[in-house]
KEKE-3310 file (N, C-alpha, C; in steps of 0.2 Angstrom, whole numbers, plus 5000, padded with zeros to 4 digits):
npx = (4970:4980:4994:5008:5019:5032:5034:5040:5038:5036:5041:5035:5026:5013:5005:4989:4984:4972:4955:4944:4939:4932:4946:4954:4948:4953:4966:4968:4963:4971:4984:4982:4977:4991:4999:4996:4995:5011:5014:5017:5025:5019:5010:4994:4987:4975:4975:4967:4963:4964:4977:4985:4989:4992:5005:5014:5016:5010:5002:4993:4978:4973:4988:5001:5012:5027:5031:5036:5037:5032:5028:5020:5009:4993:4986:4980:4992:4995:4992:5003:5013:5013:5015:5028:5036:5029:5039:5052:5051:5051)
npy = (4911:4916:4929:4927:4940:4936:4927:4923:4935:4939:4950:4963:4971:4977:4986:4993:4998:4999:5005:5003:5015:5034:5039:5026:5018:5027:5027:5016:5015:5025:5018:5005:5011:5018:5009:5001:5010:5011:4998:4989:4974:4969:4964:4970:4971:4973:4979:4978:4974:4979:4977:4970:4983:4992:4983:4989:4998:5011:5026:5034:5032:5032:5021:5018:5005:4996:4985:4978:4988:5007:5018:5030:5038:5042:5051:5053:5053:5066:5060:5060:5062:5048:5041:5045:5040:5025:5022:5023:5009:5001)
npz = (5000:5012:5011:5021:5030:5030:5019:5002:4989:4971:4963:4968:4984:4990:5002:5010:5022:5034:5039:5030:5028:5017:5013:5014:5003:4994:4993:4990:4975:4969:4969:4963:4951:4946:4947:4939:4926:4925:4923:4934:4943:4954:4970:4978:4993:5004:5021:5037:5047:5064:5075:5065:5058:5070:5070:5062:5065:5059:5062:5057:5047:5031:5027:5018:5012:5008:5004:5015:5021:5030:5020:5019:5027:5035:5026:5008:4992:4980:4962:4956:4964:4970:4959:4957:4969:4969:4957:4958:4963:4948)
capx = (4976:4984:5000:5011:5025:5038:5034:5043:5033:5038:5040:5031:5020:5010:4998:4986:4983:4966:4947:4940:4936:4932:4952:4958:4946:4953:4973:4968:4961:4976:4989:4979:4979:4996:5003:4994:5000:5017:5015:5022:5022:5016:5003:4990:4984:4972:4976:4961:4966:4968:4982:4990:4990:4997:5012:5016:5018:5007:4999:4987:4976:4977:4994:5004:5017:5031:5039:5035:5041:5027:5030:5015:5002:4987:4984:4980:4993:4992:4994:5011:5017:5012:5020:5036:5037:5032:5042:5059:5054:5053)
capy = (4910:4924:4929:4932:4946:4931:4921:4930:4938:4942:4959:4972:4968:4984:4983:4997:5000:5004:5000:5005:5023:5034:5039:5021:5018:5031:5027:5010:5015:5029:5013:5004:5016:5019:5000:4998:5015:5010:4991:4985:4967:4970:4962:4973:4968:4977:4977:4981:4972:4984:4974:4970:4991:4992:4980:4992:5006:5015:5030:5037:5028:5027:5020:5011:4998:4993:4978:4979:4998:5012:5024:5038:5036:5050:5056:5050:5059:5065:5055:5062:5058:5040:5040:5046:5035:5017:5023:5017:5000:4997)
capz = (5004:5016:5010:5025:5028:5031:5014:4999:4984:4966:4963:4974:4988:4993:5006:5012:5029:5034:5041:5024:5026:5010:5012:5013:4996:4986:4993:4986:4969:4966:4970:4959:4944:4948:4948:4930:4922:4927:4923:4939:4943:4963:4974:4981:4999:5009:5028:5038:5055:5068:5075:5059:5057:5073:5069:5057:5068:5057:5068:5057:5039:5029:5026:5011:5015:5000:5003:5023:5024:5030:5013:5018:5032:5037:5018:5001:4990:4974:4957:4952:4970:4970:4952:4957:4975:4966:4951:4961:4962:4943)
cpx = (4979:4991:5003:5017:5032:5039:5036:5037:5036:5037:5039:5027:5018:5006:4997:4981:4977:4961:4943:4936:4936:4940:4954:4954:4950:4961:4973:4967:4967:4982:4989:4979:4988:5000:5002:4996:5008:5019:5021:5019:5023:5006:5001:4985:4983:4973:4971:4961:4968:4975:4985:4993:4994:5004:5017:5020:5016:5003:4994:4987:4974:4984:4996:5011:5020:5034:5041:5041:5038:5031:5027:5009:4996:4985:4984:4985:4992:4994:4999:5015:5018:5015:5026:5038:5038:5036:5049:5059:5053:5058)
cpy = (4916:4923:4933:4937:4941:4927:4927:4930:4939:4947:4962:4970:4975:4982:4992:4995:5003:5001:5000:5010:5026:5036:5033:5017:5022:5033:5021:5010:5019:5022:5009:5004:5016:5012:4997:5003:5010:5002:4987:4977:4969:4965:4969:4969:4975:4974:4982:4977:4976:4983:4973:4979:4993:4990:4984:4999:5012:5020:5032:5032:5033:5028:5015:5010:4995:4988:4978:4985:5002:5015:5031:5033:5043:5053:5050:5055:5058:5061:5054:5060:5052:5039:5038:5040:5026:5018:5020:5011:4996:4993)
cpz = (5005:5013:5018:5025:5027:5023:5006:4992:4979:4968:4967:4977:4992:4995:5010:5017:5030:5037:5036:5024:5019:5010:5010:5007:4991:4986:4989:4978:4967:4967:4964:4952:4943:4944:4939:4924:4921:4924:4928:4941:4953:4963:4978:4987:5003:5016:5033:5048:5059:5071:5071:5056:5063:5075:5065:5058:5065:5062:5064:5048:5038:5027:5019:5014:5009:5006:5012:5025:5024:5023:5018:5024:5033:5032:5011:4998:4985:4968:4956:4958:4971:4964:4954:4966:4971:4960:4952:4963:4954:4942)
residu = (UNK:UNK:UNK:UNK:UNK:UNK:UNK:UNK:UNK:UNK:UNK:UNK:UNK:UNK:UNK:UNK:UNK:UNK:UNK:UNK:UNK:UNK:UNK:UNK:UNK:UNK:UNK:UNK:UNK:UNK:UNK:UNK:UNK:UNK:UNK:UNK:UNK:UNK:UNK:UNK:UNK:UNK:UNK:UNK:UNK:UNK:UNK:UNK:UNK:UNK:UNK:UNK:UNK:UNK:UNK:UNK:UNK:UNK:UNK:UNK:UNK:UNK:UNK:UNK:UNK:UNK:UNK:UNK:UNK:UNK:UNK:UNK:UNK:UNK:UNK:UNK:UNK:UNK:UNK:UNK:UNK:UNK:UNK:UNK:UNK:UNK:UNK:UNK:UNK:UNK)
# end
């Protein structure tokens, strides 16, 4: 079952913007890592829709998406960065 942007979610709904390039793999696994460090109660959803990326107004993948809000588009960052970004929605 698709989760739409209108239907509500527990916790954290992170979605990663992308066609699956090696960037939009290794924004997915750093998110990933991240979310379990942290022990955050979030869904992880890939978005690989060109038109769903374009609703986004995303400009450049890969992009991460809290809680349908771009955060970072055009770059993976690094660990400590993704830390400290998902860290304010514990």
């Amino acid at each position: 079952m698709e989760v739409t942007r209108s239907e509500e979610v527990k916790g954290m709904r992170i979605e990663i913007l992308g066609t699956g390039c090696a960037k939009c793999q290794s924004l997915e696994h750093v998110v990933r890592e991240t979310v379990s460090n942290l022990r955050l109660d979030a869904e992880i959803v890939k978005v690989t829709d060109i038109n769903d990326i374009i609703e986004y107004g995303a400009v450049m993948t890969p992009a991460l998406v809290v809680n349908g809000e771009v955060k970072l588009s055009g770059r993976v960052p690094p660990k400590e960065e993704m830390e400290h970004l998902l860290s304010y929605y514990k």
